[in-house]
LUMDO-434611 format. One record per residue (C-alpha): residue in three letters; x, y, z. Coordinates in steps of 0.5 Angstrom, whole numbers, padded with zeros to 4 digits, always signed. Layout:
ALAXYZ;...
END
This chain:
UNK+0267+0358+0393;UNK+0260+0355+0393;UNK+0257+0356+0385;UNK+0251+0357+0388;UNK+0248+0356+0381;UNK+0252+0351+0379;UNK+0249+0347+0384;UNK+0242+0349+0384;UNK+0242+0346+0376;UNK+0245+0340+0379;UNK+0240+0338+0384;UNK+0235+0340+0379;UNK+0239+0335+0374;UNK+0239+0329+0379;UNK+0232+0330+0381;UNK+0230+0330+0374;UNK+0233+0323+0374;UNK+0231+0321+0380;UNK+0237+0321+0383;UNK+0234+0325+0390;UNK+0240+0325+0395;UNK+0245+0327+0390;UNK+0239+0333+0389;UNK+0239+0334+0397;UNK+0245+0334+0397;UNK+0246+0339+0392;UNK+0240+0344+0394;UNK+0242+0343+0402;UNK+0249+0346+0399;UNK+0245+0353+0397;UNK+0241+0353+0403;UNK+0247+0353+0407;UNK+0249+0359+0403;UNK+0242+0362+0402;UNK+0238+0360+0407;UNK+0232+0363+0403;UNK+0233+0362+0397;UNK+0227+0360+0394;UNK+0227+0356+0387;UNK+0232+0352+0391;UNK+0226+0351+0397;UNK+0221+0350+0391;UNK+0225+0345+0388;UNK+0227+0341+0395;UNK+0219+0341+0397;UNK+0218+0338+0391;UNK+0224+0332+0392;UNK+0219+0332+0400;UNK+0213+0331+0396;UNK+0217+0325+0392;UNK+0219+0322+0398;UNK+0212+0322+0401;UNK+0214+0327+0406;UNK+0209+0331+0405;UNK+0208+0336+0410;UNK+0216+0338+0410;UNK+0214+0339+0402;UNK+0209+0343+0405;UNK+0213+0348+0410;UNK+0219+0349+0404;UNK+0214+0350+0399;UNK+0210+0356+0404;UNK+0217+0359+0406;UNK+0218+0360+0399;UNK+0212+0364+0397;UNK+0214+0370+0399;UNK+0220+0372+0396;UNK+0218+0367+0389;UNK+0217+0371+0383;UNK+0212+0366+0380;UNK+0207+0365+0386;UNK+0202+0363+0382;UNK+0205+0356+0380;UNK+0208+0355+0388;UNK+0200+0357+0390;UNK+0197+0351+0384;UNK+0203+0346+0387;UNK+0200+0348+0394;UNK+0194+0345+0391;UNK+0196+0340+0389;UNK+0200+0338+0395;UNK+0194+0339+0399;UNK+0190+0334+0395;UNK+0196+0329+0395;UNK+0195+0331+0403;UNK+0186+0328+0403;UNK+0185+0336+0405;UNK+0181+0339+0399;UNK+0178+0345+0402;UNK+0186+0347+0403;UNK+0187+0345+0396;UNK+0182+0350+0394;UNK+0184+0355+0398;UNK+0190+0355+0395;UNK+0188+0354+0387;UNK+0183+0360+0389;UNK+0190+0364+0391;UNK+0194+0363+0385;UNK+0188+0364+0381;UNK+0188+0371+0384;UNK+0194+0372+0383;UNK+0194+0370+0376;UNK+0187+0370+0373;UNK+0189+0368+0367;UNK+0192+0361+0370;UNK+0189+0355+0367;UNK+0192+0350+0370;UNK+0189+0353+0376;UNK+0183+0353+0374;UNK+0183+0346+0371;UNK+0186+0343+0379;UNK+0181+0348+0382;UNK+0174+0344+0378;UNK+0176+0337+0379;UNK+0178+0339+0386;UNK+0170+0341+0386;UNK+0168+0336+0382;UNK+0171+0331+0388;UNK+0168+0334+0393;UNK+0160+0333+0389;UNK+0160+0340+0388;UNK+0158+0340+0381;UNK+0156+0346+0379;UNK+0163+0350+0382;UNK+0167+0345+0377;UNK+0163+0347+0372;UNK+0165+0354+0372;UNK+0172+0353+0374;UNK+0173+0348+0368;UNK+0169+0351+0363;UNK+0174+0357+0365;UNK+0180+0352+0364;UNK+0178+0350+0358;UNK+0177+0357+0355;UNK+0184+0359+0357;UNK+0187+0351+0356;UNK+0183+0349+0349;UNK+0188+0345+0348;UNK+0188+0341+0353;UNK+0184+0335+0352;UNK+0184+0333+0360;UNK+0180+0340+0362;UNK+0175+0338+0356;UNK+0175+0332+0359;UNK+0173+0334+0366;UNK+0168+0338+0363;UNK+0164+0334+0360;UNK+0164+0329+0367;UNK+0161+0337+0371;UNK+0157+0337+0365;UNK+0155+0330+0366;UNK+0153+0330+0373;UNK+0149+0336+0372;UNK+0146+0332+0367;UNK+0148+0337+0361;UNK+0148+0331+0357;UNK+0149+0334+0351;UNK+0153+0339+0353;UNK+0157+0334+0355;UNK+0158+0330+0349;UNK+0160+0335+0346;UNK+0166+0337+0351;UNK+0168+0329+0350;UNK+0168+0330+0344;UNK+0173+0336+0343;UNK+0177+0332+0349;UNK+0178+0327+0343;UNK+0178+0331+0337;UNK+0185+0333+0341;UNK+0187+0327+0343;UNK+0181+0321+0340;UNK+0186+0315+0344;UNK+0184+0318+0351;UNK+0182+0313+0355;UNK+0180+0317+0361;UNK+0175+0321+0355;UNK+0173+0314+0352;UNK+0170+0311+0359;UNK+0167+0317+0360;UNK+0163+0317+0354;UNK+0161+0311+0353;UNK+0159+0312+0360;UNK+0155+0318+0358;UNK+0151+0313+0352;UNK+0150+0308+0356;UNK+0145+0313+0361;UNK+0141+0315+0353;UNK+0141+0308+0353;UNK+0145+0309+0347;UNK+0149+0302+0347;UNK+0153+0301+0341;UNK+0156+0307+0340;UNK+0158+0306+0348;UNK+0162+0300+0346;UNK+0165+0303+0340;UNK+0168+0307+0345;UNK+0169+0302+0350;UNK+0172+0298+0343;UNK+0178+0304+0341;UNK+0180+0305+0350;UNK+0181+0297+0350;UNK+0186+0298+0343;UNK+0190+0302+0348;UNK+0189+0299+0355;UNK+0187+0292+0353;UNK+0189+0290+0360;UNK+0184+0295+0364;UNK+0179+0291+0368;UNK+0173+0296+0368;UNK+0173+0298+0360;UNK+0171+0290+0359;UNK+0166+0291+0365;UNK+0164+0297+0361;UNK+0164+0294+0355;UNK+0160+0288+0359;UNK+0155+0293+0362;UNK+0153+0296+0355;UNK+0153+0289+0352;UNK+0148+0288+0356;UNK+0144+0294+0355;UNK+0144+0292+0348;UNK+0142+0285+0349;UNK+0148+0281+0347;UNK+0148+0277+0353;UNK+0154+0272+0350;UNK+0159+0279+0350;UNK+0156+0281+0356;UNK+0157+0273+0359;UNK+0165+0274+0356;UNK+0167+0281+0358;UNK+0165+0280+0365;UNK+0169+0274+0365;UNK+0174+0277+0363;UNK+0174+0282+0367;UNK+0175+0277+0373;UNK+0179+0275+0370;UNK+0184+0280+0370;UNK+0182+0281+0377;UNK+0179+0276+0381;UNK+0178+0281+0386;UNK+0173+0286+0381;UNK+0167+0285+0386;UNK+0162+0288+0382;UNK+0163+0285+0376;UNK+0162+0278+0380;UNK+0156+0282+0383;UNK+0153+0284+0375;UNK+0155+0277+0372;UNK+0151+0273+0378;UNK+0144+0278+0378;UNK+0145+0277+0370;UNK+0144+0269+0372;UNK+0139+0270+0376;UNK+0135+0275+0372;UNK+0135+0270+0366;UNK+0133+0263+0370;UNK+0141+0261+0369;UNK+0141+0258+0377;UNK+0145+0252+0377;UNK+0152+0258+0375;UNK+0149+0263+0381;UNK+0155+0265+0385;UNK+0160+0260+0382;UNK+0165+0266+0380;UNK+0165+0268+0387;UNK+0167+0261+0389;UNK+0173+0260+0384;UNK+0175+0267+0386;UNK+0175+0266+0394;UNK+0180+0260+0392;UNK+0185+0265+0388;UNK+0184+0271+0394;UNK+0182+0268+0401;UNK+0184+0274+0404;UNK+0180+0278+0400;UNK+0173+0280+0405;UNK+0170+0284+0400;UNK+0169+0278+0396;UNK+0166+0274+0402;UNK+0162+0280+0402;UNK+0159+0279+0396;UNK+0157+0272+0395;UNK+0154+0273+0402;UNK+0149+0278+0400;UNK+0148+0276+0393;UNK+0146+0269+0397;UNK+0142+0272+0402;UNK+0138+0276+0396;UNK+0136+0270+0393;UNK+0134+0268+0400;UNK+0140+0262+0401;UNK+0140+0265+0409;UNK+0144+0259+0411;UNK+0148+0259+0406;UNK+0149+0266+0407;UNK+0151+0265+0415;UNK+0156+0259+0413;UNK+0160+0264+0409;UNK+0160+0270+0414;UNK+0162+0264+0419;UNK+0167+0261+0415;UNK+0170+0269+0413;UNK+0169+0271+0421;UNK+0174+0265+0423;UNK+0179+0266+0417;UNK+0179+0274+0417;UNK+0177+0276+0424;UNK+0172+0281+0426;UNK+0174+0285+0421;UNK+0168+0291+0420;UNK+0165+0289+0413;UNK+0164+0282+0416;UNK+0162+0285+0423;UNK+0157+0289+0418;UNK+0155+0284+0414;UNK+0153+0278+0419;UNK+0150+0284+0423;UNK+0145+0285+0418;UNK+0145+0277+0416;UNK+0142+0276+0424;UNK+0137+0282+0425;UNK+0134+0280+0418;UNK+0134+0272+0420;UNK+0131+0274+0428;UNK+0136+0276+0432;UNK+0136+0284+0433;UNK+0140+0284+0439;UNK+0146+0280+0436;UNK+0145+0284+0431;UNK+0146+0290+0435;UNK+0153+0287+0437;UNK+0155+0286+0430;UNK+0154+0292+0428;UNK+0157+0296+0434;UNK+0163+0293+0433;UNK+0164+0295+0425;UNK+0162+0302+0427;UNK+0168+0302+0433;UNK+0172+0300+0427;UNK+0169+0305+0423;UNK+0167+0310+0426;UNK+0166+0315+0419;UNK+0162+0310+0415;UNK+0155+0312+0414;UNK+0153+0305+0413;UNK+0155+0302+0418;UNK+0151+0307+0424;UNK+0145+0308+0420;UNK+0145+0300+0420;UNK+0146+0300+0427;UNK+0141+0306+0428;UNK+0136+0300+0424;UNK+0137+0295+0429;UNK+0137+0299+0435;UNK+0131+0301+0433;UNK+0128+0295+0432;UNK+0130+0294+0440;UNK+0127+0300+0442;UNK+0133+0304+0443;UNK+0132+0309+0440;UNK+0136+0315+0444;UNK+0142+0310+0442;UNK+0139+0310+0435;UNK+0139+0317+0435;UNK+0146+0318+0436;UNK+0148+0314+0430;UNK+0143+0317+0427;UNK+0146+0325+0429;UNK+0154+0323+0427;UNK+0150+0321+0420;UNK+0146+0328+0419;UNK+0154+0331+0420;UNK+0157+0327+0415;UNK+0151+0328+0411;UNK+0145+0332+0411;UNK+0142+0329+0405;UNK+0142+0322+0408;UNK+0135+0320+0405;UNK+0135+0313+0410;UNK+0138+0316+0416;UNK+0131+0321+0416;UNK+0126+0316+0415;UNK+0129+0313+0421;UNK+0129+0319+0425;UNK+0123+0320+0424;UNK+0121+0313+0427;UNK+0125+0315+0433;UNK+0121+0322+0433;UNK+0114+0318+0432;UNK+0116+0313+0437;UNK+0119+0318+0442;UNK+0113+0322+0441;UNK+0117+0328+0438;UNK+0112+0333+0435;UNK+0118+0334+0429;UNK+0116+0327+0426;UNK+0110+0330+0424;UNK+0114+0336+0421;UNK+0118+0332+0418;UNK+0114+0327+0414;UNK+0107+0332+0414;UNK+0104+0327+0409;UNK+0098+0332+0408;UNK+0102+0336+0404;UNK+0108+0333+0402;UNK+0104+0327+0399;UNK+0101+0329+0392;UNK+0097+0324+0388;UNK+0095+0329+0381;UNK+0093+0325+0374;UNK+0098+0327+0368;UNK+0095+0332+0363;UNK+0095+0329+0355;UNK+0102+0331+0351;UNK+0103+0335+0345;UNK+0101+0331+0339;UNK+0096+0326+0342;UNK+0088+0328+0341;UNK+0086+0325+0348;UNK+0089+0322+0354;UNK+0087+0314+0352;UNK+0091+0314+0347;UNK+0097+0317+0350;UNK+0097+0311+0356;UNK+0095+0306+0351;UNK+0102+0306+0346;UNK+0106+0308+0353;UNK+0103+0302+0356;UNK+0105+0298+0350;UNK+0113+0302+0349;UNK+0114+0299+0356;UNK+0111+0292+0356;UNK+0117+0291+0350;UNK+0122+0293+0355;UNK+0120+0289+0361;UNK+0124+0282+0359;UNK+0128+0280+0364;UNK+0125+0274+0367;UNK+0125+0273+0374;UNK+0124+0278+0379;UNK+0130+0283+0379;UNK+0135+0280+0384;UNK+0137+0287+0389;UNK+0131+0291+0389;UNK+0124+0292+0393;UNK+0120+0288+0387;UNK+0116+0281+0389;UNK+0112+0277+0384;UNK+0115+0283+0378;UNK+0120+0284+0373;UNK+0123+0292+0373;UNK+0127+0296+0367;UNK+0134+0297+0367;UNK+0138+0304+0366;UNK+0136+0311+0366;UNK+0128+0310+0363;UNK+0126+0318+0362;UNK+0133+0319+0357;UNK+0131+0313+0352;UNK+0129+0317+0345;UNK+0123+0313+0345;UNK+0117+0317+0342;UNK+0112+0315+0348;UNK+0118+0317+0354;UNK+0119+0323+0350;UNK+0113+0326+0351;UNK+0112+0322+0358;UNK+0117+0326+0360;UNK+0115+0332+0357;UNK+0108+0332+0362;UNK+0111+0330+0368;UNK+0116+0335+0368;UNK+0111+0340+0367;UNK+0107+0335+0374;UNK+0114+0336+0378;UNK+0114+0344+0377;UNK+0107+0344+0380;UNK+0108+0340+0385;UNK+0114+0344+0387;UNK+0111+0351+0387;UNK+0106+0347+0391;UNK+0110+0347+0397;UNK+0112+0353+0402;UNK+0119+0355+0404;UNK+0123+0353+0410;UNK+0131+0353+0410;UNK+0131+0348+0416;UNK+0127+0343+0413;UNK+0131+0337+0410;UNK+0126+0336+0404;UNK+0124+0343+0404;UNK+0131+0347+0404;UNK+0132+0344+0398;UNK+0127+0347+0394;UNK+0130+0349+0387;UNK+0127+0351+0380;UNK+0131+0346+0376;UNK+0132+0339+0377;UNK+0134+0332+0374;UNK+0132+0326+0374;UNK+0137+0321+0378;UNK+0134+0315+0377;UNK+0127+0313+0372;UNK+0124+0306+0372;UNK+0119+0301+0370;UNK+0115+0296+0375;UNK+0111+0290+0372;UNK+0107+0286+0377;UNK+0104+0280+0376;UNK+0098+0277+0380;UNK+0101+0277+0388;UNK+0106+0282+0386;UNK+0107+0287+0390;UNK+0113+0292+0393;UNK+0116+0291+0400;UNK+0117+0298+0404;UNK+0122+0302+0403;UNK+0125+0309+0402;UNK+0129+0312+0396;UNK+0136+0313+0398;UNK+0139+0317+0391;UNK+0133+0322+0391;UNK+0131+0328+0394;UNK+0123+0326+0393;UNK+0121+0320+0388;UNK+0114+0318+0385;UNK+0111+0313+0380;UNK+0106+0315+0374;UNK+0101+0308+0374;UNK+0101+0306+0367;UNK+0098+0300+0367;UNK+0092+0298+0373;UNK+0088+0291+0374;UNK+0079+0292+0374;UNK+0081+0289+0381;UNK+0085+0296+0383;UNK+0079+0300+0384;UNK+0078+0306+0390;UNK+0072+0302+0393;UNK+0076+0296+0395;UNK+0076+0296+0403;UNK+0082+0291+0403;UNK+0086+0297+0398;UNK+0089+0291+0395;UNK+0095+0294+0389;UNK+0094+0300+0393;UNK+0100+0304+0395;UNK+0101+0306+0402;UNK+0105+0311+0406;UNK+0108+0310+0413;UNK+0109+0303+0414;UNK+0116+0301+0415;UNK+0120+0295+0412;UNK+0123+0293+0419;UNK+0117+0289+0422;UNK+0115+0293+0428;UNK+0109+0289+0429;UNK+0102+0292+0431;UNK+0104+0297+0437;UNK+0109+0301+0431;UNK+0107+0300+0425;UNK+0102+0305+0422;UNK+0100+0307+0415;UNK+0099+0315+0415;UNK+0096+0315+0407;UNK+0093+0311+0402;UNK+0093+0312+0395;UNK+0089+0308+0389;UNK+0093+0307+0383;UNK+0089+0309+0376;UNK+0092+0310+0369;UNK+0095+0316+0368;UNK+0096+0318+0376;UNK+0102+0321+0379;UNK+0104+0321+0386;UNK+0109+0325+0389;UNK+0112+0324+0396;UNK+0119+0326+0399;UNK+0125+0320+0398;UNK+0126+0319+0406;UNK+0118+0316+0407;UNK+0116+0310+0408;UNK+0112+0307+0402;UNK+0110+0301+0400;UNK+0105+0297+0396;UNK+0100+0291+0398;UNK+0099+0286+0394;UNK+0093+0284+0389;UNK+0090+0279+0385;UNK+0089+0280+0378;UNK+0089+0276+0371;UNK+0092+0283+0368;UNK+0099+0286+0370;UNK+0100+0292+0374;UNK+0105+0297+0372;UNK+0109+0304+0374;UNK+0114+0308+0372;UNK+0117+0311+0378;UNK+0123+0316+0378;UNK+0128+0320+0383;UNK+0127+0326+0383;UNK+0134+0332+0384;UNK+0135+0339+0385;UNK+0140+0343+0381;UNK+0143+0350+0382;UNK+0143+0354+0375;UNK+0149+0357+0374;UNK+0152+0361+0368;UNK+0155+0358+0362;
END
C-alpha cells in the first residue's frame, strides 16, 4: 500500500535538493492515488515552474486553489507566476485576491507594488508598499522598494528616509545601496552618492553598473580622472556596457579630448562583432559630431557583418533621411517596424519620414498604433498635428491652440529679496558658475552654447531654492489657467500636483541658438530667461534670439513650415507651452550671452500616506 505521505515528503525533499524527476516521480505516485490532492499540485506546479513549463505550473496551481487550506500563499504564487509569464495585469489580479483573502498578507502586498511599480503605476505601488512595509517592517526589500515608489514620485525625502530603513536592516544591500546614490546624485548630492556606491562595490565589486554609477557621480562631482577610470572599468567588466562608452565619449567631447572620441568603441567592436547595440552607438555618437560619412561607413560595414537586423535598419534609416535621402529612409525604417512591430521608436520615426515625403495617411498609421501603446508620446503628438495641419484637419488647431496654451508671464520677486534686479542679478551669477563644460553638449538641441548636467530645480543652492519657489507658484497659475477636457492629450492631464521630470540651464554665446524640437519627457516644459543681450529686444523686425512656436526641425521648406508665435526673451519671463510643439530659437549676435533655465514639467496624483 502507497504511503501517501511518505511520498509527498519525499518529492518535496528531492525538489529541494533539486533532484526534479525523482520529486515527479514521487508527486505523480499521490496523484495516482489522490487525483486532487492539493499540496501535492502546489508542490508539482512549482517543479513545472523550475523547469520552465510555466503554463503547466499554472493549470496545477489553479486546480489546486479550491481544496487548499492556504490559498493566500497559492494566489501570491500565482502572481508570481503570472509575472515570470510577462503577464502583470494577471499577477496583480491575482495578488489583489490573496490579499482579500488574507488582508494582513505582506508579502502579497510587497509583490503587488512592484508589479505596480513595473507597469509605471507609481502611486498604487506606493500604497501597496507603504502596506508592505507596516506589516513586514522587517523587511529590507520592501523599504527598498518604497523608497524607489517614492523616488518616482519624487517624494524625495521620504525616500531617503525608507533607503535609509532598508540599510538600517540589512546596510550591504546592494540593490538599497545603488538606488540611494541614484537618489543623491538627482539632489546633486555627489559624495555621499559614491560613498554608497563605494560600500555596494565591497560586496559586488564585479557589477559594471555600480562603477558606471560611481562614474557618473565622479563626474557629477568634478573628479574627471575617477570618472575617466570608473568607466574604463565599466567597459571593462563589460565590453558590450553601451551606455558607458556613449558617457565616456560625450565626456571626451564636452572637454576638447577629440583625439580619444570613440576610441572605446573601437576596441570593444574588436572583442564583440556581433554585438549591433555597440555598432549602433558608435554610429550615433559619430553622426552627432557631425562625422556623417564615418557614420554611414559603420552601418554599411554592420549591414553586411550582421544583416538587416531592426536596430541597424532604424539606425541607417535615419542616417540617410538626416543626409538627404527620405525615400531611402522610408525603406530602412519600414523594415525595422516589420521586424518590430511594438516599438514605439521605430514607427514614430518612420511617421518622420513619411512625413517629410508627403505621406501622411501612411504616417498617420504609425502614429495611431503609437498613440495605443502610449498615449502620452510627446513626439508622436507633435507629428500628428502636422499631419492634421497639412491634411487641413481642424483638430491640429485644437491640439496646439497656441493662443491659450503658450504663456509667457514674468516671474515675481522671491521671499528674502527687496527687488526683482537683485533676485536675477545672484541667479544669474549662481548659474554662470555651473556652466563649465567647454564645447556644445554633444546629444542635445543647443548650437554655439553650453548646458548644465543633472536635475538644476533640486540643487540646495540658495538662488535655486527660491527660483524654484516663484516658479512653482507661475506653474499653478498657468495650470488654473486652462479649461478642462478629458479627451484632450494636454488637457486631460490636468492635475493639481506636479514635479519636475528635467530642469536645466542653457548658455549661449554670439550665433548660439537652439534647433527646433519638442520635449519627450514632459507633459509642458518652458524656460525662465536669466540672462538677455541689449540686442534681444521686442522692436527687432528680424527677432533674433527670439523663441518661436511652430517651426518643425525636419526642413519642410517654405510651402510647410510655419511659425505660429513668436515671444522676445526678457530677464525674469517664463514662458509655458505643452512638451509636444514645436519650438525653437533664432540665432543672435551679441558680445553678452544669452541664458535660460528650461524645465519639464509632470503630473502626479495625490495619494494618502
Amino acid at each position: 500500500m502507497v504511503n501517501i505521505q511518505q511520498a509527498l515528503n519525499l518529492g518535496l525533499q528531492a525538489l529541494n535538493q533539486g533532484n526534479l524527476s525523482l520529486a515527479e516521480q514521487n508527486f505523480n505516485t499521490v496523484l495516482n492515488v489522490i487525483p486532487d490532492e492539493p499540496n501535492t499540485l502546489f508542490l508539482y506546479g512549482a517543479l513545472r515552474q523550475r523547469q520552465g513549463r510555466l503554463s503547466d505550473a499554472k493549470t496545477l496551481m489553479q486546480k489546486c486553489l479550491n481544496k487548499h487550506p492556504n490559498k493566500a500563499d497559492v494566489l501570491n504564487t500565482l502572481g508570481n507566476l503570472m509575472g515570470k509569464m510577462s503577464q502583470p495585469l494577471n499577477a496583480v489580479e491575482y495578488y489583489l485576491k490573496a490579499i482579500e483573502t488574507k488582508n494582513d498578507f505582506g508579502l502579497a502586498y510587497l509583490n503587488l507594488g512592484l508589479t505596480y511599480s513595473g507597469l509605471k503605476e507609481n502611486e498604487k505601488a506606493a500604497i501597496a508598499l507603504q502596506k508592505a512595509s507596516q506589516l513586514l517592517p522587517s523587511s529590507a526589500a520592501a523599504w527598498s522598494a518604497l523608497g524607489s515608489a517614492y523616488k518616482e514620485l519624487a517624494l524625495f525625502n521620504d525616500s531617503l528616509a525608507a533607503y535609509d530603513k532598508a540599510l538600517a536592516i540589512d546596510p550591504n544591500r546592494v540593490v538599497t545601496l545603488n538606488n540611494k546614490g541614484t537618489l543623491l546624485r538627482v539632489l546633486q548630492r555627489p559624495e555621499e552618492a559614491k560613498n554608497c556606491y563605494k560600500q555596494a562595490l565591497l560586496v559586488a565589486k564585479d557589477v559594471p553598473e555600480l562603477h558606471f554609477n560611481m562614474a557618473c557621480a565622479s563626474y557629477d562631482a568634478g573628479h574627471y580622472e575617477d570618472t575617466d577610470t570608473c568607466l574604463h572599468q565599466t567597459i571593462a567588466l563589460d565590453p558590450g556596457y553601451v551606455e558607458a562608452h556613449e558617457t565616456l565619449n560625450k565626456m571626451y567631447w564636452e572637454h576638447g579630448r577629440t583625439d580619444e572620441f570613440t576610441q572605446s568603441f573601437h576596441k570593444a567592436i574588436l572583442e564583440k562583432p556581433d554585438s549591433p547595440e555597440l555598432r549602433v552607438a558608435l554610429a550615433n555618437q559619430l553622426k552627432l559630431a557631425n562625422r556623417t560619412e564615418e557614420s554611414l561607413s559603420v552601418l554599411s560595414q554592420a549591414l553586411s557583418d550582421l544583416g538587416a537586423i531592426p536596430q541597424i535598419s532604424h539606425a541607417l534609416g535615419l542616417l540617410l533621411g538626416q543626409t538627404g535621402n527620405p525615400e531611402l529612409a522610408v525603406e530602412h525604417l519600414s523594415n525595422a517596424v516589420i521586424k518590430s512591430p511594438d516599438s514605439e521608436r521605430f514607427r514614430i520615426d518612420a511617421a518622420n519620414f513619411l512625413i517629410r515625403t508627403y505621406q501622411y495617411q501612411e504616417a498617420m498609421t504609425h502614429l495611431d498604433v503609437v498613440q495605443q501603446i502610449n498615449p502620452y508620446e510627446q513626439e508622436m503628438w507633435a507629428f500628428k498635428g502636422l499631419c492634421w495641419r497639412f491634411t487641413g484637419d481642424e483638430r491640429e488647431s485644437w491640439l496646439n491652440n497656441y493662443d491659450l496654451f503658450v504663456q509667457a508671464k514674468k516671474l515675481e520677486t522671491p521671499i528674502g529679496y527687496d527687488n526683482f534686479e537683485h533676485f536675477i542679478h545672484d541667479l544669474k551669477n549662481a548659474l554662470i558658475s555651473m556652466h563649465n563644460t567647454v564645447k556644445t553638449p554633444l546629444d542635445q538641441s543647443v548650437r554655439h552654447g553650453t548646458q548644465t548636467p543633472g536635475r538644476l530645480l533640486y540643487q540646495p543652492v540658495k538662488e535655486i531654492v527660491a527660483y524654484r519657489q516663484v516658479l512653482e507658484k507661475r506653474i499653478r497659475e498657468y495650470l488654473a489657467s486652462l479649461p478642462d477636457d478629458p479627451t484632450h492629450p494636454f488637457l486631460s492631464r490636468k492635475a493639481q500636483n506636479f514635479r519636475f521630470s528635467g530642469s536645466w540651464s542653457v548658455r549661449l554665446k554670439s550665433e548660439g541658438f537652439h534647433v527646433n524640437h519638442v520635449h519627450p519627457d514632459g507633459w509642458f516644459s518652458g524656460p525662465t530667461y536669466i540672462e538677455v543681450p541689449k540686442e534681444i529686444r521686442a522692436d527687432d523686425p528680424n527677432k533674433a534670439g527670439w523663441v518661436t512656436f511652430g517651426e518643425t526641425g525636419m526642413n519642410l521648406g517654405e510651402d510647410r513650415e510655419k511659425i505660429a508665435v513668436s515671444v522676445c526673451p526678457q530677464e525674469g519671463l517664463c514662458a509655458f507651452f505643452p512638451s509636444y510643439v514645436w519650438h525653437g530659437t533664432n540665432p543672435f549676435t551679441s558680445d553678452e550671452h544669452r541664458m535660460t533655465t528650461p524645465c519639464d514639467v509632470l503630473p502626479v496624483i495625490p495619494f494618502n500616506r
